[in-house]
Every structure is written in structure tokens, then in C-alpha cells.
C-alpha positions, 0 to 999 in steps of 0.5 A: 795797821789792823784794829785788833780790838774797836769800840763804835758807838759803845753805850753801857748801863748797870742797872740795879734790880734791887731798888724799885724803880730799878736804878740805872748807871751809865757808864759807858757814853758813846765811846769810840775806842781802837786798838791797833794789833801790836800796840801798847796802850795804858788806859787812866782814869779814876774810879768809876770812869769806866775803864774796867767796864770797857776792857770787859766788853772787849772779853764779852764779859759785858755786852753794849746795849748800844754800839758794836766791840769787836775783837780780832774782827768777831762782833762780840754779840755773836754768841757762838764766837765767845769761845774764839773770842776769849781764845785771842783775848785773855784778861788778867785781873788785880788779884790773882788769887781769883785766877789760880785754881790749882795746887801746883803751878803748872797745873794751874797753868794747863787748866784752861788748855785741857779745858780746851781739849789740847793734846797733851804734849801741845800742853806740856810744850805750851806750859813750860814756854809760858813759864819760861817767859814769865820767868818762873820755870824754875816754880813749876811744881811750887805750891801758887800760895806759897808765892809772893803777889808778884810771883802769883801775878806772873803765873796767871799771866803764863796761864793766859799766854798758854793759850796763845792770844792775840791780845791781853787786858791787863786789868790793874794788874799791879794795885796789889803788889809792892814795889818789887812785884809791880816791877816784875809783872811790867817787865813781863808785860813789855816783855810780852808785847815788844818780844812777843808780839802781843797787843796789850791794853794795860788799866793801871793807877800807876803813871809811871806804868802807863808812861811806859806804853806806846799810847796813853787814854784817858777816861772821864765819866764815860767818855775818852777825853785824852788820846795820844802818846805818852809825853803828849798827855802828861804834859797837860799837868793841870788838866790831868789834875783836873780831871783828877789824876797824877802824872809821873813823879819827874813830871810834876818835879819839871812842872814846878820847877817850870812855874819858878821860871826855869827853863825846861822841857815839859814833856819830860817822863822818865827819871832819865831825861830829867837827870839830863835836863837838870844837868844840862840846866844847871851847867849851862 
């Protein structure tokens, strides 16, 4: 299958001009990173690990000082490739208050085709089908503000998916949301990428989010350290809390009750599966 997005050799710095000697912060340290087109894929690691850093060079927000990322196959250091580039691969970030620009909400969602120069009528064909596939159609003349988080998620999402790219980078796009808007913004982004096609790169906190996805990554001090499929890397309990993570709520319930000597699988992620095996467990 296509890589979609790849990383070779990538090495990152922010450098601080304001102290002098200016400091520099590396963040990213040889990181070797695919995505393949139509894949799911959660990237975890704490802060600073530089997650965030790299789903930026894949928009050619941030630029390697050593290595190569290239995105739907285009170098991200050719300059004049950029617009095609963030054409194909949208980025959505944690607040999208910083993403809404406009007073009506479809408005909002028109803003980078008509900045694009798309003929009208393709504007007003792409707007109402992005707005239906988030589902919030029916908001299209509301006010963003008068929104809820998870509503105002959605509509920066729509106004991404209006483009029609190839790939979206989620950027903790949850952290600001309750409950109920978090549940929103994932079914739209499943929604997205099993309906749609879409290859998504989802950076949460949210383990149950991330177990969601078709692969699980794991960052640590600038490096991957964990690469594989979502039951594979939450079963490694005590190295995710090493490293100083969490895993899915069922999944440290399993781990405990597996320290007391009962018998179960370790690779249980979902709510689902642990009602099972406890009910297997106990009536057997």
C-alpha cells in the first residue's frame, strides 16, 4: 500500500533566539515514521515527546533540519509544492476557536475554497457535503460562537474536509471538549476515514481514542519507541507507565485483576470484550 505520509531520518530543533548563547531544543531525533494511504493511526506520547512537532512537518509547518517528510509523495522542503501539500493534508488543532473565521458557519466552511479560487457552485456543492458529513447541515447559518466545543470542532473539520484532502492531522482534537463533544468529534473522524477514505493521524491523551484506531505510536524523547496495532501496545502495561502513559480504563481493570492470579487475557481494550471475559471468567 501507498505511504501517504513518511518521515526518513527526521531531526528537529527549536532553537531560542532570546538567550544568548541561543539555546537549542531537539526534539525530533532521527525519526523514521510511514503512513500508509487509508490507515488510522493514534500517535501517544507525553508532553514534549514530539508528537505535535511531527505532525507539523508533515503539513510543512515545521521543516527537518536533517532527513526528508514527504507528504502524498511531495518533498516538504520544495517551496513551491506547499500549497499542494496542505491541499491533500489538512490539519485540525485542539481549539477550534483559532480555526473559525467567520460569522456564519458556512461562511466559515467556504473560506479556504474561495481563497483557493473555486468556482462557486463547486463551493456551495462542497460546503453542504461537508456539513452533512459532520453532521451539522442543519447549523449552517448559526452563528460558530453560539456553538458548543464539540459543534465548533465539527465545523473546522467540515471546513478541512471541503478541500477534499487526502489525509487529516488531528491534533488533540478532543483535549477541550467534555464528554459528549469528544464522542462527536470520534465518530466523525471514524466516520471519515472508514466511509470516506480519509487517512487520518489522530494525536490524543485519550487512550480510549487512540485504541480505536487501526495502529498505535508511541513517542518518547523524540524517538518512536512503541509501533504496532492497538492490543499489542496496550498490553505492555508496565512499559506504557514507564514511559508515563495510561492504558484504557478495561485495560489496567484486566491488568490488576491478572496480578491477583486471575485468569484473562491481556489484550483486552474495549469495555466489550472485558464484560465478556469477566462473564466467561466467573461462570466457568
Amino acid at each position: 500500500m501507498e505511504n501517504i505520509l513518511k518521515a526518513q531520518k527526521v531531526k528537529f530543533s527549536y532553537i531560542n533566539n532570546m538567550e544568548d548563547p541561543p539555546t537549542v531544543n531537539r526534539v525530533l531525533k532521527s525519526v523514521d515514521f510511514s503512513v500508509d494511504q487509508g490507515e488510522f493511526v493514534a500517535v501517544l506520547g507525553h508532553n514534549g515527546s514530539g508528537k505535535s512537532t511531527l505532525a507539523k512537518c508533515f503539513n510543512a509547518i515545521n521543516l527537518p533540519e536533517e532527513g526528508d517528510v514527504y507528504a502524498v509523495g511531495i518533498n516538504t522542503k520544495e517551496d513551491s509544492k506547499v500549497l499542494e501539500i496542505r491541499e491533500n493534508v489538512g490539519m485540525v488543532f485542539q481549539n477550534p476557536d483559532n480555526q473559525l473565521v467567520a460569522t456564519i458557519v458556512e461562511e466559515d466552511v467556504a473560506f479556504a475554497l474561495e481563497n483557493m479560487g473555486v468556482e462557486p457552485k463547486e463551493i456551495r456543492r462542497r460546503v453542504d457535503e461537508a456539513l452533512k458529513t459532520v453532521g451539522m447541515y442543519e447549523y449552517r447559518e448559526h452563528a460558530p460562537h453560539k456553538l458548543s466545543g464539540g459543534q465548533k470542532q465539527r465545523v473546522a473539520i467540515a471546513g478541512i474536509i471541503a478541500m477534499n484532502p487526502k489525509c487529516i492531522l488531528f491534533d488533540e482534537p478532543t483535549a477541550m471538549l467534555d464528554p459528549r463533544g469528544r464522542s462527536e468529534v470520534m465518530r466523525t473522524i471514524k466516520k471519515l476515514n472508514r466511509e470516506n477514505g480519509v487517512t487520518i493521524l489522530l494525536i490524543t491523551h485519550y487512550m480510549e481514542e487512540a485504541a480505536q484506531a487501526d495502529r498505535v505510536v508511541v513517542m518518547d524523547d523524540g524517538k518512536i519507541v512503541m509501533d504496532d496495532v492497538p492490543k499489542k501496545v496496550f498490553s505492555q502495561v508496565e512499559k506504557m507507565k514507564e514511559l508515563g502513559l495510561d492504558v484504557p480504563q478495561v485495560t489496567e481493570l484486566v491488568y490488576r485483576l491478572k496480578k491477583e492470579g486471575y485468569d484473562l487475557d491481556g489484550e483486552i481494550i474495549t469495555e466489550d470484550e472485558c464484560v465478556k471475559a469477566l462473564l466467561e471468567l466467573f461462570n466457568s
